[in-house]
C-alpha positions as CSV (number, residue, x, y, z in Angstrom):
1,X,-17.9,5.8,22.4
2,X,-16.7,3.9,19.2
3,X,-14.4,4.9,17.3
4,X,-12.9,3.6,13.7
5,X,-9.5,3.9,12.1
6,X,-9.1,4.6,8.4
7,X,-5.9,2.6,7.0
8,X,-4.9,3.8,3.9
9,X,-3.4,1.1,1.8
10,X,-3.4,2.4,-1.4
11,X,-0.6,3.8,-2.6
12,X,1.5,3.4,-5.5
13,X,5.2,3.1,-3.7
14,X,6.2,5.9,-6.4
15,X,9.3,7.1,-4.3
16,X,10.7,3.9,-3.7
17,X,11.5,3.0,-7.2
18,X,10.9,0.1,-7.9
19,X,12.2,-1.3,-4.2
20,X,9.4,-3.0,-3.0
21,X,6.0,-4.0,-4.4
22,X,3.9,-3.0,-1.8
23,X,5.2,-0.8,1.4
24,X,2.4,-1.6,3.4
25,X,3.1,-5.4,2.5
26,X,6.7,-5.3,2.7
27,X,8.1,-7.7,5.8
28,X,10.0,-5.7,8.7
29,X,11.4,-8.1,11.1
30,X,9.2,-11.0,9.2
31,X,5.5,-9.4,9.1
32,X,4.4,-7.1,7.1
33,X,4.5,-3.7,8.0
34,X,0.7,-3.0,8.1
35,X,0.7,-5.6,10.7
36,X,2.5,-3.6,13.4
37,X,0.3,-1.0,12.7
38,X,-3.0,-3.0,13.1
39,X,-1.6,-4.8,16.2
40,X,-1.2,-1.4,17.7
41,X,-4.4,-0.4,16.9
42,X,-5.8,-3.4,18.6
43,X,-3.7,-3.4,22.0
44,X,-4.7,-0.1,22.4
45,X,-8.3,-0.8,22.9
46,X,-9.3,2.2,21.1
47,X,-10.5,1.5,18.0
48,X,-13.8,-0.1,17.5
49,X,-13.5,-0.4,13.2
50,X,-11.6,-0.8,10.7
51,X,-12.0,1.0,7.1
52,X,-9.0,-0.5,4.8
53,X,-8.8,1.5,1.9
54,X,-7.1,-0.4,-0.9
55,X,-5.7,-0.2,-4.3
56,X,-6.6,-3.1,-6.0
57,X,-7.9,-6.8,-5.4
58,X,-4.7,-8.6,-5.3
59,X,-3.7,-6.3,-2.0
60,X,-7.3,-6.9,-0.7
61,X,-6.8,-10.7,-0.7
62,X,-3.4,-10.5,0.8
63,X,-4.8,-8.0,3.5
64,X,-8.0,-10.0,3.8
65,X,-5.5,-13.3,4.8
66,X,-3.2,-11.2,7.6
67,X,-5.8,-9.7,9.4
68,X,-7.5,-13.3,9.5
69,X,-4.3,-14.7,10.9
70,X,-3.9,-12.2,13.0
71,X,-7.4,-12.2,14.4
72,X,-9.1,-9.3,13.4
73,X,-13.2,-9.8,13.0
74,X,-14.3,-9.6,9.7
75,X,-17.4,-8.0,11.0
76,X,-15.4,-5.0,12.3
77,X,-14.1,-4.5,9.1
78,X,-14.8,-3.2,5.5
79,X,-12.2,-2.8,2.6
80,X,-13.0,-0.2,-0.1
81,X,-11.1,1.4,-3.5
82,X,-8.7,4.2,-3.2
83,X,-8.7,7.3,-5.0
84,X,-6.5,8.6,-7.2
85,X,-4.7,10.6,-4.7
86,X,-4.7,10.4,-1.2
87,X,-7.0,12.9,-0.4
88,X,-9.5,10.9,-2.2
89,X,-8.5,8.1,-0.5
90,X,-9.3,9.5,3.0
91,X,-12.8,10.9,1.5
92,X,-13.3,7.3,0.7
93,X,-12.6,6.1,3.5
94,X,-14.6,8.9,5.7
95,X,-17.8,8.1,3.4
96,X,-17.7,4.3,4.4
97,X,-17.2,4.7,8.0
98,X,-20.1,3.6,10.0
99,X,-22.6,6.8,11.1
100,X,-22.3,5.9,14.9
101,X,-18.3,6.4,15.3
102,X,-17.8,9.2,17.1
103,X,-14.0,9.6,16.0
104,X,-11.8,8.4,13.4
105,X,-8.2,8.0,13.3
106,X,-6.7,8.3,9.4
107,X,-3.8,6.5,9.3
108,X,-1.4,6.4,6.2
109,X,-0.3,3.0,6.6
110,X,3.0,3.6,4.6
């Protein structure tokens, strides 16, 4: 039974004003906070994909380099363009997941 989880990376850190550049990049305790949520992901055994739905490339490539470090297959992964708003995002997301997943996990990274 396979299963993927859509990470939405997107956003636009509107609330924080100006705070940080990128919430889902910012560091907590040294890594970035999309990190503990992967890692999660991963020791729990129950996610099979990952669908990273990103805003632009510059996020992409610093994404791209943490889950490498981290250890995350590049074949059970596939990065694709957020939406305008978040709902967009998810629909996205939900149109790139592989056919054969029987569930999918949305997560908003932030």
């Amino acid at each position: 039974m396979p299963n993927a989880a859509i990470m939405l990376c997107a956003g636009r850190a509107k609330r924080m004003r100006g705070a940080v550049d990128d919430k889902v990049l910012a560091r907590l305790a040294g890594r970035p906070v999309l990190e503990y949520s992967v890692r999660a992901f991963l020791h729990s055994g129950v996610v099979d994909y990952f669908v990273f739905v990103v805003r632009d490339s510059e996020q992409f490539e610093k994404i791209s380099f943490m889950l490498l470090r981290i250890g995350v297959p590049a074949h059970k992964t596939v990065f694709i363009q957020g939406g305008a708003e978040r709902q967009d995002s998810v629909l996205n997301g939900l149109r790139n997941t592989p056919a054969e997943m029987e569930n999918v996990f949305i997560h908003d990274c932030a």
